[in-house]
Each structure stands twice: as structure tokens, then as C-alpha cells.
N, CA, C and O atoms as a CHARMM CRD file, in Angstrom:
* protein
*
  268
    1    1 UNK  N      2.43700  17.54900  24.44100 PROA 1      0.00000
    2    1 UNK  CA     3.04200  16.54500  23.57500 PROA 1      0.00000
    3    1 UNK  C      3.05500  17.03800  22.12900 PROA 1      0.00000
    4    1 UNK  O      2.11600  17.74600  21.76600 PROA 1      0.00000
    5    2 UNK  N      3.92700  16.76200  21.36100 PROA 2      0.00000
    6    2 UNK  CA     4.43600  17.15700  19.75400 PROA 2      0.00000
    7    2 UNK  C      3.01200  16.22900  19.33800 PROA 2      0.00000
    8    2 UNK  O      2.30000  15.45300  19.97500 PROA 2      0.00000
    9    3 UNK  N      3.00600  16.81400  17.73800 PROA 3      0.00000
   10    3 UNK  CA     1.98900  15.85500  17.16400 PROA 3      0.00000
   11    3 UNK  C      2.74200  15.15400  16.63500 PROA 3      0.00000
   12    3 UNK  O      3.94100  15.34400  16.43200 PROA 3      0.00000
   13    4 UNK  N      1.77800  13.83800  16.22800 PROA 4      0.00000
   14    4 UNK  CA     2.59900  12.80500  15.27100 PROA 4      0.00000
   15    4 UNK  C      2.25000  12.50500  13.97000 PROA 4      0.00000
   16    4 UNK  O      1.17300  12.03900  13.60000 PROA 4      0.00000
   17    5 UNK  N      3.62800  12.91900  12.98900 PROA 5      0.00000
   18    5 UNK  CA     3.36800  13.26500  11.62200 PROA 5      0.00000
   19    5 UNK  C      3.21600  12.25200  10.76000 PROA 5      0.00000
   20    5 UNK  O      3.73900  11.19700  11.11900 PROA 5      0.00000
   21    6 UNK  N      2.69800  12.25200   9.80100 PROA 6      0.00000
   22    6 UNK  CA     2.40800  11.38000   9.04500 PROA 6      0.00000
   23    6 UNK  C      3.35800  11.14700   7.73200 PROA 6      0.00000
   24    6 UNK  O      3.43500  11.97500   6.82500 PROA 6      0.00000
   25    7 UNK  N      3.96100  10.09600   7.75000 PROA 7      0.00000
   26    7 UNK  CA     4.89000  10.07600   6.77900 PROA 7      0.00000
   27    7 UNK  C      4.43400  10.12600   5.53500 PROA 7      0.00000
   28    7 UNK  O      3.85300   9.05600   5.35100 PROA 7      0.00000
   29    8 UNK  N      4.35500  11.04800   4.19300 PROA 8      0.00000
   30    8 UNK  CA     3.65800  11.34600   2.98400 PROA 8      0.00000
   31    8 UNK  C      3.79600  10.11800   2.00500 PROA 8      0.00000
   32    8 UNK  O      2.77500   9.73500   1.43300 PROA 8      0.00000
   33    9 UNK  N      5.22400   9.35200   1.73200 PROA 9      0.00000
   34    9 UNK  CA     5.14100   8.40900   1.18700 PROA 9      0.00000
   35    9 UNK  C      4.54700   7.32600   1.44700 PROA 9      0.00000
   36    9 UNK  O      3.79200   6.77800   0.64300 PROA 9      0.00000
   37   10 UNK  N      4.80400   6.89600   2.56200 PROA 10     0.00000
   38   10 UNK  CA     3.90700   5.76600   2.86800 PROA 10     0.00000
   39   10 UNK  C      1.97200   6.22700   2.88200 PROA 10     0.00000
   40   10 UNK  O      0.95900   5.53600   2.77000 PROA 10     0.00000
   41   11 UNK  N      2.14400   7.30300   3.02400 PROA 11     0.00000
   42   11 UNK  CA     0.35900   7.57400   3.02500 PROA 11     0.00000
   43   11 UNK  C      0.24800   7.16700   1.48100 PROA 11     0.00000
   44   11 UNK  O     -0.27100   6.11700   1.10000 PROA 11     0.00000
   45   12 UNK  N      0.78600   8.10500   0.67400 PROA 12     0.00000
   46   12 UNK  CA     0.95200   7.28300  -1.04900 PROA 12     0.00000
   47   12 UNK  C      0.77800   6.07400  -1.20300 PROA 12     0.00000
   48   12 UNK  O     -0.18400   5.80800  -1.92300 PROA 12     0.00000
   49   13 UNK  N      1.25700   5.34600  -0.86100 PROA 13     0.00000
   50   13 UNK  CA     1.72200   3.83800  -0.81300 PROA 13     0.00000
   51   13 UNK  C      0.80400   2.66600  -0.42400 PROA 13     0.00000
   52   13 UNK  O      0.64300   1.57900  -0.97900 PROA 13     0.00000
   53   14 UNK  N      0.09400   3.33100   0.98800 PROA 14     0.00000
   54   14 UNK  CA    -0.73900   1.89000   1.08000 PROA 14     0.00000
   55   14 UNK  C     -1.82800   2.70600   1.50000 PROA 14     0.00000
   56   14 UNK  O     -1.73000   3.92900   1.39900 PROA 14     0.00000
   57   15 UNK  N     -2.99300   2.10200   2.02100 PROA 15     0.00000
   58   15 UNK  CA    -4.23100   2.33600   1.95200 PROA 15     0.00000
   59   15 UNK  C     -4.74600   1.30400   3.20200 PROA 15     0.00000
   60   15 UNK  O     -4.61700   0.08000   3.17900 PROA 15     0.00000
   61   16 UNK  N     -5.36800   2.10600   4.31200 PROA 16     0.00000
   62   16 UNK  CA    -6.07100   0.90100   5.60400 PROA 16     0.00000
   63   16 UNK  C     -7.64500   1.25500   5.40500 PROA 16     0.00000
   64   16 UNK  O     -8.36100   2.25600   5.43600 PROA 16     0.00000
   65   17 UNK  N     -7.74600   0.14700   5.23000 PROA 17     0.00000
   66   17 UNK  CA    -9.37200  -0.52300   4.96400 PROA 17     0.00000
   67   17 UNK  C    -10.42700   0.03800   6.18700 PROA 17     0.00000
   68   17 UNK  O     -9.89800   0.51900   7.18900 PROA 17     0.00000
   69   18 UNK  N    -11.56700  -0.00900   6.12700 PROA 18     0.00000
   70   18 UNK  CA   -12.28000   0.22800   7.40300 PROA 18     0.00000
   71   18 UNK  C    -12.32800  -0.94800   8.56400 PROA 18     0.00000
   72   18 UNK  O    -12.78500  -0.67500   9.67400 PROA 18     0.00000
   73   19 UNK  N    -11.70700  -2.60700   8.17300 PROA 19     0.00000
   74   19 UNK  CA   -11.31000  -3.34200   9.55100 PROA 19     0.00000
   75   19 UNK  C     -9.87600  -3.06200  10.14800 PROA 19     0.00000
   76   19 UNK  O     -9.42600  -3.62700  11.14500 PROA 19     0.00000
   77   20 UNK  N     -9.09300  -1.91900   9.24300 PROA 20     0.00000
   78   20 UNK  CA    -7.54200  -2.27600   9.44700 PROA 20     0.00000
   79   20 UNK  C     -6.72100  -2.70200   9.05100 PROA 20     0.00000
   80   20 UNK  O     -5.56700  -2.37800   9.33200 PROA 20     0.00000
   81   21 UNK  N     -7.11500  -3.72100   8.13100 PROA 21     0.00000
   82   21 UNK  CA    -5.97400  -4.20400   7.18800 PROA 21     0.00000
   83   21 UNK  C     -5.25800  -2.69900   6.35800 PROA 21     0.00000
   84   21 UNK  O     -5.65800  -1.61000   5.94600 PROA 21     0.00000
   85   22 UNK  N     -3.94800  -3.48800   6.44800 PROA 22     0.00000
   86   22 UNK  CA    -2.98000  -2.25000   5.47200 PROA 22     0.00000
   87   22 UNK  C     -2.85600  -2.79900   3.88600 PROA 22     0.00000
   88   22 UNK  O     -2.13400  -3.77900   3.70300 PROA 22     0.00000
   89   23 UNK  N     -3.43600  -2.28600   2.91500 PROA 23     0.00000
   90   23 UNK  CA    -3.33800  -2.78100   1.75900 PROA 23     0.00000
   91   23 UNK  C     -2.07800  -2.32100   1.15300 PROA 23     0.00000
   92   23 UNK  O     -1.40600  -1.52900   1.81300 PROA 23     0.00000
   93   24 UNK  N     -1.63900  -2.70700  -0.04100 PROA 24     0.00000
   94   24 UNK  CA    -0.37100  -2.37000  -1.13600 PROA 24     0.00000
   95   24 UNK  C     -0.79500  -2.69500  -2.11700 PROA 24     0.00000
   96   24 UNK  O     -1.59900  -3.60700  -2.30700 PROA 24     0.00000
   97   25 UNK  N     -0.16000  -1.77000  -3.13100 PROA 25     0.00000
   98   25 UNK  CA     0.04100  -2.20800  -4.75100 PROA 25     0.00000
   99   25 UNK  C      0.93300  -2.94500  -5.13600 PROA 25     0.00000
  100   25 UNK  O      2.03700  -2.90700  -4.59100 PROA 25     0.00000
  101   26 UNK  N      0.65500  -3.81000  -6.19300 PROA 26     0.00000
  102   26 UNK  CA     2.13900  -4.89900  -6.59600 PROA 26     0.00000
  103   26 UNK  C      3.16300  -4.05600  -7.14900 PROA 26     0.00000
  104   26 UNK  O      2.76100  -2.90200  -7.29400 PROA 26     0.00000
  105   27 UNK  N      4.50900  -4.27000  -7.55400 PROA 27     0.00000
  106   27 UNK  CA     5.65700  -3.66300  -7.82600 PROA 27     0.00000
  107   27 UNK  C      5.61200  -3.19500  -9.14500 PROA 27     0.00000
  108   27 UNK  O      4.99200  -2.14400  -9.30700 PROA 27     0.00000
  109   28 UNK  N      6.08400  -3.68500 -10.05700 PROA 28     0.00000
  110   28 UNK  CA     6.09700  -3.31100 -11.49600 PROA 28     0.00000
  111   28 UNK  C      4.88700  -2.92600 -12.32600 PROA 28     0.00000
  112   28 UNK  O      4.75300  -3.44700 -13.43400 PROA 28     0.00000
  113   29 UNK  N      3.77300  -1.83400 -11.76100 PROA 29     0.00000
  114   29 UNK  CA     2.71500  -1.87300 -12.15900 PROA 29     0.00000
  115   29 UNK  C      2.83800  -1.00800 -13.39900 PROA 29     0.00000
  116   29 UNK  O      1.82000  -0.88700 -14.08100 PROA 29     0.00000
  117   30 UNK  N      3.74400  -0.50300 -13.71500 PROA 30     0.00000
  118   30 UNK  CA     3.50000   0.69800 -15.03500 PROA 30     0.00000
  119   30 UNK  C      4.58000   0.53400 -16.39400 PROA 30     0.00000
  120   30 UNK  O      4.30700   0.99400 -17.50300 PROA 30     0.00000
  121   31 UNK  N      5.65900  -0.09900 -16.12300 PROA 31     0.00000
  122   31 UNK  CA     6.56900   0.24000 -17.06500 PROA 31     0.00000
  123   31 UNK  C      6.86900  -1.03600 -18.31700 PROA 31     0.00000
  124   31 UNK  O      7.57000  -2.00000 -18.01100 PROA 31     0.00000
  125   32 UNK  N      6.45700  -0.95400 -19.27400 PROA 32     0.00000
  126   32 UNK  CA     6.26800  -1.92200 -20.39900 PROA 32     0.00000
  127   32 UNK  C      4.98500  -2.80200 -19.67600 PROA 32     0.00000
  128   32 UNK  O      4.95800  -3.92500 -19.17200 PROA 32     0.00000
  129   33 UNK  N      4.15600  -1.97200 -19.82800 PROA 33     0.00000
  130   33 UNK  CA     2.42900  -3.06500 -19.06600 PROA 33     0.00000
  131   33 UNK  C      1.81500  -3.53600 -20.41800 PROA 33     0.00000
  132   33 UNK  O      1.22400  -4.61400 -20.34800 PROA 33     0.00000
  133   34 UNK  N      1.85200  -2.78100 -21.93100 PROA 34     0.00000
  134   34 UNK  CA     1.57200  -3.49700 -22.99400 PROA 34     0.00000
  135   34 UNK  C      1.99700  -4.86000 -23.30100 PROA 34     0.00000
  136   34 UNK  O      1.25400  -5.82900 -23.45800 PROA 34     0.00000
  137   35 UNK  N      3.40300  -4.82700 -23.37900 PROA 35     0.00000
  138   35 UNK  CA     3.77700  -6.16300 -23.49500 PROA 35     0.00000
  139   35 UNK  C      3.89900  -7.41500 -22.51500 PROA 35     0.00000
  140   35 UNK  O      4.57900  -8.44000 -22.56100 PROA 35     0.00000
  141   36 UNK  N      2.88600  -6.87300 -21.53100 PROA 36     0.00000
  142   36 UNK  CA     2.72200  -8.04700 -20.50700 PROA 36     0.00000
  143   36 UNK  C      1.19300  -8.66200 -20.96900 PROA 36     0.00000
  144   36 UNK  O      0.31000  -8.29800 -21.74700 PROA 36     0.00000
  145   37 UNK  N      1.32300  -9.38000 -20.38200 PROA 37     0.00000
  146   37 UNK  CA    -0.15400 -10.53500 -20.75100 PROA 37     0.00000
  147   37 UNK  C     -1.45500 -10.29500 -19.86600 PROA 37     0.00000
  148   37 UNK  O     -1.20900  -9.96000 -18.70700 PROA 37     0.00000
  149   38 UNK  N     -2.33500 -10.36900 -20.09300 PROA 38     0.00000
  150   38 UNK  CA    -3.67400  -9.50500 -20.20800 PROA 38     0.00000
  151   38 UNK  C     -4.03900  -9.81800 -19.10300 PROA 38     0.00000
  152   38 UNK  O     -4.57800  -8.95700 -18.40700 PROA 38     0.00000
  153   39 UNK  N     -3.85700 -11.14800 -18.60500 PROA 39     0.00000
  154   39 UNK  CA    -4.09200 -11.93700 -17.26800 PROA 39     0.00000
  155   39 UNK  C     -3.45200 -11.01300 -16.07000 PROA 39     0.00000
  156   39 UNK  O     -4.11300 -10.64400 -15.09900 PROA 39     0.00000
  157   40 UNK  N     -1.65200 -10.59900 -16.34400 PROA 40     0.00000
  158   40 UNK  CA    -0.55100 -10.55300 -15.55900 PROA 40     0.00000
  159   40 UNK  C     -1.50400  -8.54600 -15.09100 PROA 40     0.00000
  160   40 UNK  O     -1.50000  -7.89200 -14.04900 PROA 40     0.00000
  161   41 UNK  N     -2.05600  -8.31300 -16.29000 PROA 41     0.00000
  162   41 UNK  CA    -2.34300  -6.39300 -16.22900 PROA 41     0.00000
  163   41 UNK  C     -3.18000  -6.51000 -15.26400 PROA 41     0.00000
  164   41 UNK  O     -2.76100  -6.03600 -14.20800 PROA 41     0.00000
  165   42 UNK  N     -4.28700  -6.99800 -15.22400 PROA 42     0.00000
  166   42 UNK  CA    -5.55300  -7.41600 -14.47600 PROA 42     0.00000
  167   42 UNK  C     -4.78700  -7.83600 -12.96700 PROA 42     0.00000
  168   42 UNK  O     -4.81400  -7.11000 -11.97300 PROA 42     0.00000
  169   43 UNK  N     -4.40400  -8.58700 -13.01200 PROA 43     0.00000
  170   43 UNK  CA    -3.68800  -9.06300 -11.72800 PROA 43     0.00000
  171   43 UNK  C     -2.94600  -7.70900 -10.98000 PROA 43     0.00000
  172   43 UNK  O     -2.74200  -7.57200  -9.77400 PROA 43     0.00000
  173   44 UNK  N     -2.61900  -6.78600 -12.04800 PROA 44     0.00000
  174   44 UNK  CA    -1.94700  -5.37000 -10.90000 PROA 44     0.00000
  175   44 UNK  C     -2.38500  -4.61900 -11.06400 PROA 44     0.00000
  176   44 UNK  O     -1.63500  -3.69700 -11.38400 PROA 44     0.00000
  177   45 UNK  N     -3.77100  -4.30100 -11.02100 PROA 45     0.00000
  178   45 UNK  CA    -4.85000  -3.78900 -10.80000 PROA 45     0.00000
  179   45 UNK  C     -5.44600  -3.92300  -9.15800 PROA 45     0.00000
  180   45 UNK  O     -6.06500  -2.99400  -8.64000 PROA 45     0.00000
  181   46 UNK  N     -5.20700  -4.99900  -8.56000 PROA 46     0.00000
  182   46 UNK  CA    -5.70900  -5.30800  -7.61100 PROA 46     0.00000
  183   46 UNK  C     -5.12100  -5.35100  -6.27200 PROA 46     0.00000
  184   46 UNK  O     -4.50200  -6.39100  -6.05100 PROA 46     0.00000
  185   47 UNK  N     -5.15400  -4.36800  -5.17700 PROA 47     0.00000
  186   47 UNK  CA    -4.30100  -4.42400  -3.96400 PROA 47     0.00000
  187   47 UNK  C     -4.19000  -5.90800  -2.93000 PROA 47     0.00000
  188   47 UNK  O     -5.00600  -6.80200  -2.71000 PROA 47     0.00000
  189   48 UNK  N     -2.82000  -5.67600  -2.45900 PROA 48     0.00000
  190   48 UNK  CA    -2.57700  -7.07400  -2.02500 PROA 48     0.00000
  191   48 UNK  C     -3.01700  -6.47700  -0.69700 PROA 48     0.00000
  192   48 UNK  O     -3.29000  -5.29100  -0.51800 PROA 48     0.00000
  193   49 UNK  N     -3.05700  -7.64600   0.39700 PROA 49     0.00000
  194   49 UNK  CA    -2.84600  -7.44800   1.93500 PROA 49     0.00000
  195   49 UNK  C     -1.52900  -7.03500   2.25200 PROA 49     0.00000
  196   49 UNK  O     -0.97800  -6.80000   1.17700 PROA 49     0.00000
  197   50 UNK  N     -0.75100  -6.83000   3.19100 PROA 50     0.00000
  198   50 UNK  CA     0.80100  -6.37100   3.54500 PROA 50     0.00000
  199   50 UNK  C      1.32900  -7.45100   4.04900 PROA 50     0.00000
  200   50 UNK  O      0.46500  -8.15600   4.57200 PROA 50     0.00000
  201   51 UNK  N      2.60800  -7.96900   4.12700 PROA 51     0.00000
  202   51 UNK  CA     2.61800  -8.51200   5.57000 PROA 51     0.00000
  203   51 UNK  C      2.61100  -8.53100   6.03600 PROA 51     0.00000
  204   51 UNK  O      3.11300  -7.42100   6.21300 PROA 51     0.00000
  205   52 UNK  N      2.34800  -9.13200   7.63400 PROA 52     0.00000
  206   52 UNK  CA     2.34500  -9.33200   9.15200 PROA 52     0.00000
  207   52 UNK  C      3.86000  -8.78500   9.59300 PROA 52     0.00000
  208   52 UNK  O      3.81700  -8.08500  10.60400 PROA 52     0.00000
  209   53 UNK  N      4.75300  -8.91100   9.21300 PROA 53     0.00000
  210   53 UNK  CA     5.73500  -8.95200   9.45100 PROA 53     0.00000
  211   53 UNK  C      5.74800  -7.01900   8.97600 PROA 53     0.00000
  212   53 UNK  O      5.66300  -6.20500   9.89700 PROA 53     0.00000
  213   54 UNK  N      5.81000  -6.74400   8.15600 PROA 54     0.00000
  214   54 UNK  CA     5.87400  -5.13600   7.67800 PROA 54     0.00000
  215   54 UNK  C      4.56900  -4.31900   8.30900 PROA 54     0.00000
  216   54 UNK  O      4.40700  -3.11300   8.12500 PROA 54     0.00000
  217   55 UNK  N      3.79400  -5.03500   8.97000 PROA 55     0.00000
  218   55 UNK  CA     2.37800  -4.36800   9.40200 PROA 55     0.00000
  219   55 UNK  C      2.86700  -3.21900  10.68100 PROA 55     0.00000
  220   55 UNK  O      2.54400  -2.03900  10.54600 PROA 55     0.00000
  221   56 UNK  N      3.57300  -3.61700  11.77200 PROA 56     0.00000
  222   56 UNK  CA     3.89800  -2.75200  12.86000 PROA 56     0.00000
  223   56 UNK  C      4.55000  -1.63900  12.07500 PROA 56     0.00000
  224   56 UNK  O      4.36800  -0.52100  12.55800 PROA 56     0.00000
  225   57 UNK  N      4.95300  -1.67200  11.45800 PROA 57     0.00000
  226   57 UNK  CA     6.89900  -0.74200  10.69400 PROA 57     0.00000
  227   57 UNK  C      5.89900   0.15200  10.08300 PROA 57     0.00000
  228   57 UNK  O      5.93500   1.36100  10.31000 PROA 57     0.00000
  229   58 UNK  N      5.13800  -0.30200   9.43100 PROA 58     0.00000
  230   58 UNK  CA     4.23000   0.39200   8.31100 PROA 58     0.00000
  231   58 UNK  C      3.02300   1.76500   9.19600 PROA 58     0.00000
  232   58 UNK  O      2.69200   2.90700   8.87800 PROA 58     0.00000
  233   59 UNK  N      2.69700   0.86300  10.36900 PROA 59     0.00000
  234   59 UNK  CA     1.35000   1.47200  11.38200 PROA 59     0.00000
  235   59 UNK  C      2.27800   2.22800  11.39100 PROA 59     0.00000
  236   59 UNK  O      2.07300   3.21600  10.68600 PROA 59     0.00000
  237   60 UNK  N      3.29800   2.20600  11.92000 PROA 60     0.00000
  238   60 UNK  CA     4.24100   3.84600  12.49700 PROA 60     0.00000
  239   60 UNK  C      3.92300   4.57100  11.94100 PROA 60     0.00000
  240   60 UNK  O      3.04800   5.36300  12.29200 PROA 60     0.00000
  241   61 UNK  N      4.66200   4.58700  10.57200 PROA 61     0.00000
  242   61 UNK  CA     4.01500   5.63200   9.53400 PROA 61     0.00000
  243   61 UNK  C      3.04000   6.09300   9.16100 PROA 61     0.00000
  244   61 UNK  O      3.02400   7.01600   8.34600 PROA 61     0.00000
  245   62 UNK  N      2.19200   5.66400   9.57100 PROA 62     0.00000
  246   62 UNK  CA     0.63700   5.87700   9.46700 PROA 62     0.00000
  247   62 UNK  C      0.08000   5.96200  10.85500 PROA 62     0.00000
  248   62 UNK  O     -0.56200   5.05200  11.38000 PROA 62     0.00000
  249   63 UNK  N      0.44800   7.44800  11.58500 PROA 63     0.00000
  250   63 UNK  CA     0.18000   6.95700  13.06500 PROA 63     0.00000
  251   63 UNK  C     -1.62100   7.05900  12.92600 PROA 63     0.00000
  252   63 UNK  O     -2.30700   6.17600  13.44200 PROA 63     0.00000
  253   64 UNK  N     -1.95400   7.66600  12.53700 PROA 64     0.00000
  254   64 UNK  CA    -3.96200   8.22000  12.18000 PROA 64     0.00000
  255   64 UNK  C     -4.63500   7.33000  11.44600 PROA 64     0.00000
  256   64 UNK  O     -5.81300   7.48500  11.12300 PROA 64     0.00000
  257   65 UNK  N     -3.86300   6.25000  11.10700 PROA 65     0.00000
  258   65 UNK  CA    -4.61500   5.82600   9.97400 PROA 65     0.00000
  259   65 UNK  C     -5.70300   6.37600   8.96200 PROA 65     0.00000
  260   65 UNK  O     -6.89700   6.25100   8.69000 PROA 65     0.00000
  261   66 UNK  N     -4.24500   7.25400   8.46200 PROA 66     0.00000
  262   66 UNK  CA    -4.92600   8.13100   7.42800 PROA 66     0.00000
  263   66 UNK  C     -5.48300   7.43000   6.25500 PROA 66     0.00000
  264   66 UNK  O     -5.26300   6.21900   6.27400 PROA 66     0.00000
  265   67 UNK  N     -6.31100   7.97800   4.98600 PROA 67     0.00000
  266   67 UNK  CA    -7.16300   7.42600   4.08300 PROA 67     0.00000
  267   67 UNK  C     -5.91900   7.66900   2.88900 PROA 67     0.00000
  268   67 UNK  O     -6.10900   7.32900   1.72100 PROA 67     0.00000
């Protein structure tokens, strides 16, 4: 059997926890972050859960659940 490759962007992209959850970063985390509000910076700092719905699509890409 072929091996199964690991897609590089998505390894970039999210991050699976040691129960499995697939984490993400919020969207607009870098570009004009000064003039956002101190609350809003702090807030994208912090990885979300994925959705349920993007969780199968996502495992593909991550067949190893790489780190």
C-alpha cells in the first residue's frame, strides 16, 4: 500500500490536541492588529475548536494526526 501524505497546509493550520479535538486560529489575526481593541487582540490569541461539520474533511488531511 502507498503511504498517506500529509497535507503541509493544513498541518500549518490546525493543531489536534492529545483527546482529538482539531483546533484553529481565528481569521484576521495579523493585519492592522494595533488599531483593533485590546479585548478583540487577546481574543486572537486563543485557538478555537473546528467544526463538526469541517472535522471529517480536515482528519483527511491530517491522516497521522500530526503535531
Amino acid at each position: 500500500m502507498p503511504k498517506l501524505k500529509t497535507h503541509k497546509g493544513a498541518k500549518s493550520r490546525f493543531k489536534i490536541t492529545g483527546t482529538g479535538k482539531i483546533m484553529r486560529v481565528k481569521g484576521p489575526k495579523s493585519h492592522l492588529r494595533l488599531h483593533k481593541a485590546k479585548r478583540v487582540r487577546r481574543q486572537f490569541d486563543e485557538m478555537i475548536e473546528l467544526n463538526k461539520s469541517d472535522k471529517k474533511r480536515i482528519s483527511r488531511l491530517i491522516p497521522n494526526g500530526v503535531e
